[in-house]
N, C-alpha and C positions, 0 to 999 in steps of 0.2 A: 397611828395612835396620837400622833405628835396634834395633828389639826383636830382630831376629836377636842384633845384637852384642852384646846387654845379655844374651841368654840363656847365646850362647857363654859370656860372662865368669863368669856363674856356674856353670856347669857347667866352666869351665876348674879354676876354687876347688876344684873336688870332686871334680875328678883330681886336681888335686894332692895333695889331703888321701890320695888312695885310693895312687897312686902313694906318698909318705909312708909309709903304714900298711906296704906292700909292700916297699920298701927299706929298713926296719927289721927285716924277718925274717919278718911275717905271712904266711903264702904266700895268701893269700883273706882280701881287707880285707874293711872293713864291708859285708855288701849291702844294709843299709838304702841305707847310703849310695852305694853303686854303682847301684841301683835310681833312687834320684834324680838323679844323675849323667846316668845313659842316657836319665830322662823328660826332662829340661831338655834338655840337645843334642837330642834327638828332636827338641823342640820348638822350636830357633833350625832345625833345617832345617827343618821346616815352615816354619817365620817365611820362610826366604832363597827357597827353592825359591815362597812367593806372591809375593815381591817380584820374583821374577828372572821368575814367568810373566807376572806380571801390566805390569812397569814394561817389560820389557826386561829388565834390569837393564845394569848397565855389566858391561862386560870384565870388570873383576876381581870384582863377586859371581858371573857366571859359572863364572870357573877359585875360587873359594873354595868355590862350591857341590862341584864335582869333588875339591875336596879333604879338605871337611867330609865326603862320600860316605865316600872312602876310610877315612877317619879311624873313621866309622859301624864300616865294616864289619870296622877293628881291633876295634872295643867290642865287636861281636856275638859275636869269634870268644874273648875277652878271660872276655865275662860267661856265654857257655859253658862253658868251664872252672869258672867260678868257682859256677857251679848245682851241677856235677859235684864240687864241692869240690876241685879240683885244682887245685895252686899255680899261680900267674899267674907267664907265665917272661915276666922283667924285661925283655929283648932286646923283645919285642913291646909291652910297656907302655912303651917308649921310644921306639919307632918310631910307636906309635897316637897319644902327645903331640905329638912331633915334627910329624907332618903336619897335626894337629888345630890346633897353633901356627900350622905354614902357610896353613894357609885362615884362619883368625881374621888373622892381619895382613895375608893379602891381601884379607880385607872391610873391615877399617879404615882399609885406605891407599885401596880404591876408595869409602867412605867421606866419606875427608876430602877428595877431589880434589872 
């Protein structure tokens, strides 16, 4: 669970930066950096989704997993647009944080328990 959380966090840094880029005016941030953005989170759900098959996992990596999913599947629809060069509408890159927030501090508090 340890490496899920370490991947969220940094992949969390690189929405932010991206989301940043975007509420400044750039309608399609960096996709370097978007690109690595999407491989790091890719890669904490990998991380959660062996620990939850493999451990069990507790309760709360389970509902984080369902939330990281969701969150996935803002990015998908996020970094579609943004292949298509089409501005990223803010309304959705505040909602895909938002939930992306919710699964990361419901892995940390299942976590720390």
């Amino acid at each position: 669970m340890t490496l899920a959380l370490i991947l969220f966090a940094v992949a969390a840094v690189g929405g932010l930066v991206l989301a940043l880029q975007r509420f400044t005016g750039k309608p399609t941030p960096s996709l370097p950096l978007a690109l690595v953005h999407g491989l790091v989170a890719a890669s904490g759900l990998v991380a959660l989704i062996v620990f939850v098959a493999n451990d069990g996992g507790v309760t709360a990596a389970k509902v984080a997993l369902v939330l990281l999913v969701a969150a996935a599947l803002g990015g998908f629809f996020l970094f579609s647009r943004h292949l298509k060069k089409i501005a990223l509408p803010i309304p959705i890159i505040v909602v895909h944080a938002l939930v992306a927030l919710a699964g990361f501090v419901t892995l940390l508090i299942g976590a720390l328990h």
